[in-house]
C-alpha positions in Angstrom: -49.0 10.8 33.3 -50.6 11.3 29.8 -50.4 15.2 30.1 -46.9 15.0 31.4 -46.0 12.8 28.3 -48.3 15.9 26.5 -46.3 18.5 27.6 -43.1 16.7 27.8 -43.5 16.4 23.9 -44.6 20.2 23.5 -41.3 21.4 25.4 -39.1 19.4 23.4 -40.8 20.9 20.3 -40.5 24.2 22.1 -36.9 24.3 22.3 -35.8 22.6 18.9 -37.8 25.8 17.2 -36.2 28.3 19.6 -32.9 26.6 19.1 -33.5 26.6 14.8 -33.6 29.9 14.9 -30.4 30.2 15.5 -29.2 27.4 13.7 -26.6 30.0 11.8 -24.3 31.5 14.6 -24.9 27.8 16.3 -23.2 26.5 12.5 -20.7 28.9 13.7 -19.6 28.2 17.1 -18.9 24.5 16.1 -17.1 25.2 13.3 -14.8 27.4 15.0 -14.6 24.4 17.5 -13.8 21.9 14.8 -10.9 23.5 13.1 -9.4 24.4 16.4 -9.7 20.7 18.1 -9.5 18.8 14.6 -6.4 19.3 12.7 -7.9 17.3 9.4 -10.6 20.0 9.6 -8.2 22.7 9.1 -8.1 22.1 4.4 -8.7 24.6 1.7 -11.6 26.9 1.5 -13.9 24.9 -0.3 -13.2 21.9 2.8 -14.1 24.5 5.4 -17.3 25.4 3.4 -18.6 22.1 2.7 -17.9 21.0 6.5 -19.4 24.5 7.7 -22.7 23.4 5.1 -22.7 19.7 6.4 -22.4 21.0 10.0 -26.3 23.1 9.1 -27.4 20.5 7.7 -26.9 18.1 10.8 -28.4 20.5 13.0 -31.5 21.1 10.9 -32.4 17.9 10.7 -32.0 17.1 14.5 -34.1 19.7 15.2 -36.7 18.2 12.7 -36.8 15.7 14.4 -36.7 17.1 17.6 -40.0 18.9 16.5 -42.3 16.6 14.7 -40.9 13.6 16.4 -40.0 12.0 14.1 -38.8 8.4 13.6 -35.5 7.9 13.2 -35.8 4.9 10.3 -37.0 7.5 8.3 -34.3 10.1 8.5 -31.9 10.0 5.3 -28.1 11.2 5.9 -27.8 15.0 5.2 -26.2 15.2 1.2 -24.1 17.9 2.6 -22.5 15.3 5.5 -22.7 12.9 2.8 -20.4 15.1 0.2 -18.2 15.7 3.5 -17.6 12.5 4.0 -16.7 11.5 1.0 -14.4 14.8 0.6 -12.8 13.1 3.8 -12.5 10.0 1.8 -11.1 11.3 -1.2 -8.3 13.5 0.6 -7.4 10.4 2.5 -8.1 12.5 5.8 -8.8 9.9 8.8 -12.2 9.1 9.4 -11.3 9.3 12.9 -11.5 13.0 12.8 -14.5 12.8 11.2 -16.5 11.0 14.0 -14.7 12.8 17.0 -16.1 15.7 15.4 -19.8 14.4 15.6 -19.3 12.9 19.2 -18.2 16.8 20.2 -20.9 18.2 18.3 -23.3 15.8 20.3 -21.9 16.9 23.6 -22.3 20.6 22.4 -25.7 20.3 21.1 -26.9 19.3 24.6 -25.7 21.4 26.5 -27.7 23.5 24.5 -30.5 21.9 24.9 -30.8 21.8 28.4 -29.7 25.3 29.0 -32.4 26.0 27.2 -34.7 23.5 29.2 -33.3 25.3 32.2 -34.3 28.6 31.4 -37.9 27.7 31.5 -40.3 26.8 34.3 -40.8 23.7 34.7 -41.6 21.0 36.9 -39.0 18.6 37.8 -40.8 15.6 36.6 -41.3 17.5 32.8 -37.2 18.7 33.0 -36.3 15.2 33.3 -38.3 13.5 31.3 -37.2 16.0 28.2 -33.9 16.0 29.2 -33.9 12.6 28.6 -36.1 12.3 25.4 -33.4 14.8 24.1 -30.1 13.0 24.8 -32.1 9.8 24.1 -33.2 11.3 20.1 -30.1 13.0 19.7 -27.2 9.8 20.9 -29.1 7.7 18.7 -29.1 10.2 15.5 -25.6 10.3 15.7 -25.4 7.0 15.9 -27.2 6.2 13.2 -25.5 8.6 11.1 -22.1 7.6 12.3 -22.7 4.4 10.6 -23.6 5.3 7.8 -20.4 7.6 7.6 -18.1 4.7 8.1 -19.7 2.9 5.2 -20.1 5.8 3.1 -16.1 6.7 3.4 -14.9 3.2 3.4 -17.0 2.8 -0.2 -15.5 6.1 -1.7 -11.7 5.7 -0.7 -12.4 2.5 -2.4 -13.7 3.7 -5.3 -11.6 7.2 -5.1 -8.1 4.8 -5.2 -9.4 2.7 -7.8 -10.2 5.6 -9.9 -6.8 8.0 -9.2 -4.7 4.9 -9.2 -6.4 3.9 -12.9 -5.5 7.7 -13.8 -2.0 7.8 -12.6 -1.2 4.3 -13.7 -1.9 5.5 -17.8 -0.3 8.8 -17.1 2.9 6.8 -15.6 2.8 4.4 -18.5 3.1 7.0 -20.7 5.7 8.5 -19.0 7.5 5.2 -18.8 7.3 4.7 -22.9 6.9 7.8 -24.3 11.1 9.0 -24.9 9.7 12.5 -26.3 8.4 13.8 -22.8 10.7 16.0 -21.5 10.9 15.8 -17.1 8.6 18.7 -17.1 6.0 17.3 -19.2 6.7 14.0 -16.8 6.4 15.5 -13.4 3.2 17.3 -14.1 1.6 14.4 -15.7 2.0 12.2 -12.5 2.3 14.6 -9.8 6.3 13.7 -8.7 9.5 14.8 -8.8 11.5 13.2 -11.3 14.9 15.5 -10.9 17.1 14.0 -8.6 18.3 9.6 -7.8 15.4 7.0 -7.9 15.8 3.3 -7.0 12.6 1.1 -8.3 11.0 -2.4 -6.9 8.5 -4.4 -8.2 6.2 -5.8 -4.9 3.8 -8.9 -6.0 2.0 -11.5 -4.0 2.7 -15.5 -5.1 -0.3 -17.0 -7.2 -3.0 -18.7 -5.2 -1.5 -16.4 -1.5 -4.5 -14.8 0.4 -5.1 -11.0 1.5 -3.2 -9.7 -1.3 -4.4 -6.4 -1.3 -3.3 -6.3 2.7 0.5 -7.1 2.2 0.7 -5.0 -1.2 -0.6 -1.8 1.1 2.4 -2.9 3.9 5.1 -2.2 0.7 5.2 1.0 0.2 5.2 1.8 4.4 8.2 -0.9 4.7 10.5 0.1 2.2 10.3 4.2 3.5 11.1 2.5 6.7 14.0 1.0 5.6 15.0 3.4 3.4 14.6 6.2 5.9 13.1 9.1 3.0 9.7 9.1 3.0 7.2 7.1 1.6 7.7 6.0 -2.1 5.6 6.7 -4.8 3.0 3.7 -5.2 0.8 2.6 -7.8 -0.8 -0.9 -8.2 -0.2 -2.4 -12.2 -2.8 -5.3 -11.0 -4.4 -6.9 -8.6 -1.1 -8.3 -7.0 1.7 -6.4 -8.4 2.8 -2.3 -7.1 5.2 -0.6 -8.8 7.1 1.4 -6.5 10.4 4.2 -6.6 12.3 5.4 -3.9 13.7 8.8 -4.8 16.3 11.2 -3.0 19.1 13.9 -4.0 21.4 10.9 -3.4 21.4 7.7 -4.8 18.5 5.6 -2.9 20.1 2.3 -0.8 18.2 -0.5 0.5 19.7 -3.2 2.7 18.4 -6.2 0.8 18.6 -8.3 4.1 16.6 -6.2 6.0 14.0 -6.4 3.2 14.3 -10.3 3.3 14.5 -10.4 7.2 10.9 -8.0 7.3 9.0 -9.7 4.2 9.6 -12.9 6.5 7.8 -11.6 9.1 5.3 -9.7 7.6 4.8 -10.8 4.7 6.3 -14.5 3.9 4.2 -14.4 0.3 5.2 -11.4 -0.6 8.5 -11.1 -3.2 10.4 -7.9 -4.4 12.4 -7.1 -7.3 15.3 -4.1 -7.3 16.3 -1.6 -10.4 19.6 -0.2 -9.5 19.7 3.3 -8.6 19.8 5.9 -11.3 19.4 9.5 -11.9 16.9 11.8 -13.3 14.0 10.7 -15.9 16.0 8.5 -18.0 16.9 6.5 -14.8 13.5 6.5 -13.6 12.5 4.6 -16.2 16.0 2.3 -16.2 15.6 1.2 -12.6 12.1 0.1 -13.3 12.7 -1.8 -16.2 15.9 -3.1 -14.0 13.1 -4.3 -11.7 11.1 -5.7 -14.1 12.9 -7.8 -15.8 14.9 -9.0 -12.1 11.1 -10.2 -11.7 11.2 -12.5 -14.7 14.0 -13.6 -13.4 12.7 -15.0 -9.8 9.2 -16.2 -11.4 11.4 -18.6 -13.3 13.8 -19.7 -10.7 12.0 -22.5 -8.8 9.6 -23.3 -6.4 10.8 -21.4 -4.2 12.4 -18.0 -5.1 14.3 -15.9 -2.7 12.4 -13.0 -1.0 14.2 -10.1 -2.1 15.5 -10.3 -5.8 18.3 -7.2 -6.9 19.2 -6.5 -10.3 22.8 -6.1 -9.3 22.5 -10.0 -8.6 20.5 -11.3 -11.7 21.4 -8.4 -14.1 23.3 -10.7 -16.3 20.9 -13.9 -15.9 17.8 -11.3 -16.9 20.0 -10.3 -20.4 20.7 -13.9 -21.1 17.2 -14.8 -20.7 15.8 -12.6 -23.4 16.3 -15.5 -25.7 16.2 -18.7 -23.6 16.2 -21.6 -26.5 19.5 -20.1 -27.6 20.8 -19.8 -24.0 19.8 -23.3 -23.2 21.5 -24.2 -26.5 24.5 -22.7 -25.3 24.3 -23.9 -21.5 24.4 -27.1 -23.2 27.4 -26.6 -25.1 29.2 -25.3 -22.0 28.2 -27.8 -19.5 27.9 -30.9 -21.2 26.3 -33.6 -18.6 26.7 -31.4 -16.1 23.5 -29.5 -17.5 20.7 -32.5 -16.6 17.9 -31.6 -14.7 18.4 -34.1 -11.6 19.7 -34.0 -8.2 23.0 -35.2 -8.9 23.8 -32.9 -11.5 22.2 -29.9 -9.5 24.6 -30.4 -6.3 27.9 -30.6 -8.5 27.0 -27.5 -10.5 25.8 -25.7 -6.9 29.4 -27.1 -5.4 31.6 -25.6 -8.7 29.5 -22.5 -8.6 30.5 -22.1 -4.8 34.2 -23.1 -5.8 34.4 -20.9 -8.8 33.2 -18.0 -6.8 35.7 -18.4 -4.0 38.4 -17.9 -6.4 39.0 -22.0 -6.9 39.6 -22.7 -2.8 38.4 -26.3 -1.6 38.6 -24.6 2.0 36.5 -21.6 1.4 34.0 -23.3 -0.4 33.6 -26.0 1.9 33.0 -23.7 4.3 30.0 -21.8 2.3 28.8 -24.8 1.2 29.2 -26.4 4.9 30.8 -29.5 3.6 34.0 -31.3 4.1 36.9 -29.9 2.0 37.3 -33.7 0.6 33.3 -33.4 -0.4 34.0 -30.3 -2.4 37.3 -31.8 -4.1 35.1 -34.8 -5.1 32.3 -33.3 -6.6 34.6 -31.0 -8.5 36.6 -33.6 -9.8 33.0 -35.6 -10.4 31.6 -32.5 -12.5 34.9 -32.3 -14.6 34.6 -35.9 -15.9 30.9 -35.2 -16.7 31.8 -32.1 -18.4 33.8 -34.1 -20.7 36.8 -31.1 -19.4 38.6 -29.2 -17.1 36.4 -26.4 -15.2 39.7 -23.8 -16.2 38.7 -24.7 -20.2 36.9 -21.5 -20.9 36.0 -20.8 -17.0 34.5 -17.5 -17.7 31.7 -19.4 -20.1 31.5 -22.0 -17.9 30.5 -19.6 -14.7 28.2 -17.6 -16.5 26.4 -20.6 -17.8 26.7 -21.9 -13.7 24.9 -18.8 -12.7 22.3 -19.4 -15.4 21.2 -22.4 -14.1 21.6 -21.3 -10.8 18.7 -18.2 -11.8 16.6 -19.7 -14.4 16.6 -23.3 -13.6 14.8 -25.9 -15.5 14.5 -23.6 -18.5 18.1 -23.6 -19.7 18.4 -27.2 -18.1 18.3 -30.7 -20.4 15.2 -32.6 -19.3 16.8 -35.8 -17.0 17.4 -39.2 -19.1 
């Protein structure tokens, strides 16, 4: 038993020195196999080279180890697999590829091995027991390595993003502030196309929500969905908050209820602002600050701010609010009582809002409101004697100052007596 253990151990030595010999046009014949079965294989020049020097690499090794017999624990991953994989990593090419790649190379490698095996003479009890000291060495070095693959591209897309996305967010800043780039300059500095219609969002997850980082990386997906052009361009400002822009040769449209309807399924923490659609450089920068400031308006709504915020809505609300002590001031003025902070006062000013909006009809806003006609006519009537006068007396004041409220809330509201 001890000389066919002996000899078991010089044959496997025996063929992992005939087989590094040819370790070259072996190199070759799996990397022809790899670009033709693995699309992600099939980058630039400098891709195929570093995948054709990682493949070496791998095989020189195993055959190291093949012939000293060595112990696995001691075996470091190849730098040329470890440079590949985080080339994989960096050109956000699935890992995926990258393993099927090792498992075919594993079946490749032995069926080398044990063509070679069966070329010499040997006794049965030898040919099996290298056979199986050679699949045994050779499954577990792949596994090994394929571990420590996973962990070496999951630590460099990490890294990678954080580092591009820190690049790209200064070059878009400056973009965003500097008025003396010319769309040129702009598109080369943050590698898009700025010619052309681009609609902006602002995507951020509510203070104190978990998994952030998982529902900010859903956005960008969900609103190409909806949008049906493609994936936005992306790029985080902080930890929970991406800036995003849909762009197109025609004016971007996003069915705001289908937004609502999807972050409340997917995403019930997640909130997003809308810039209105605009053209070229100067409206990429307009729809995001659109966005922006339709954001301010939602953090300061309430408690509970509506899913999908559009500038189109709050457009008016976000230009008020740039100077809220003098809106409040004039809220004040225009209201009367009717701008306490308490219940009461909140369901009269919801129930004239409603009425106002449905061009003064107790019957139409009864119906939004789903109240009785003679609710709506009472709380009407109740709001104009705490007014101090008519709802008609400067109307157009009176349901801009409504929709204040309505946005901004207790900011623009008297504190309750």
């Amino acid at each position: 038993m001890d000389n066919d253990a002996a000899t078991i151990r010089a044959v496997v030595a025996e063929v992992a020195r005939e087989l590094d010999a040819q370790i070259q046009p072996l190199t070759s014949q799996l990397a022809t196999v790899f670009l033709e079965e693995i699309p992600a294989f099939r980058g630039d020049d400098s891709v195929k080279e570093l995948m054709a020097a990682s493949t070496s690499a791998n095989l020189s090794t195993i055959f190291d180890v093949l012939l000293h017999g060595l112990a696995l624990d001691a075996i470091e991953l190849p730098a040329a697999a470890a440079a590949y994989a985080r080339r994989f990593a960096q050109r956000d090419l699935p890992i995926e590829g990258l393993l099927r790649a090792y498992r075919m190379g594993q079946t490749r490698l032995t069926q080398w091995c044990v063509c070679t095996l069966g070329a010499k003479q040997l006794s049965s009890s030898v040919l099996l027991g290298a056979t199986q000291e050679i699949i045994e060495v050779v499954g577990a070095y792949i596994d090994r390595v394929s571990e420590h693959l996973v962990e070496l591209y999951e630590t460099e897309r990490k890294l990678w993003g954080q580092r591009t996305n820190a690049a790209r967010v200064v070059a878009l800043r400056t973009v965003l502030q500097d008025e003396q780039l010319d769309i040129g300059t702009a598109e080369a500095m943050i590698g898009y196309r700025l010619r052309g219609w681009h609609l902006a969002a602002v995507a951020w997850v509510v203070r104190g929500a978990p998994d952030a980082a998982r529902q900010l990386e859903s956005v960008a997906g969900l609103l190409g969905t909806l949008q049906d052009g493609g994936r936005p361009l992306a790029l985080l400002d902080d930890e929970r908050t991406l800036w995003l822009w849909l762009s197109g040769v025609a004016p971007p449209r996003l069915e705001e209820w289908a937004l609502a309807k999807a972050l409340e399924t997917e995403a019930p923490t997640l909130r997003i602002a809308l810039g209105e659609p605009a053209a070229g450089l100067a409206g990429f920068r307009a729809s995001h600050e659109e966005a922006r400031r339709a954001r301010a308006v939602t953090e300061t709504s309430g408690e509970d701010p509506p899913l999908v915020t559009s500038y189109t809505t709050v457009g008016l609300t976000a230009l008020l609010a740039q100077n809220v002590d003098a809106l409040r001031t004039w809220v004040g003025r225009t209201l009367g009582e009717l701008a306490r902070d308490d219940p009461a006062s909140a369901r009269m000013r919801e129930t004239v809002r409603i009425f106002l909006e449905t061009g003064g009809s107790f019957t139409d806003a009864a119906a939004r409101l789903h109240l009785h006609k003679n609710t709506v006519h009472y709380r009407v009537r109740k709001a104009e004697e705490v007014r101090g006068r008519p709802l008609r007396e400067n109307r157009v004041d009176v349901e801009v100052a409504l929709m204040a409220c309505h946005h901004l809330g207790p900011r623009v509201l008297d504190p309750p007596e």
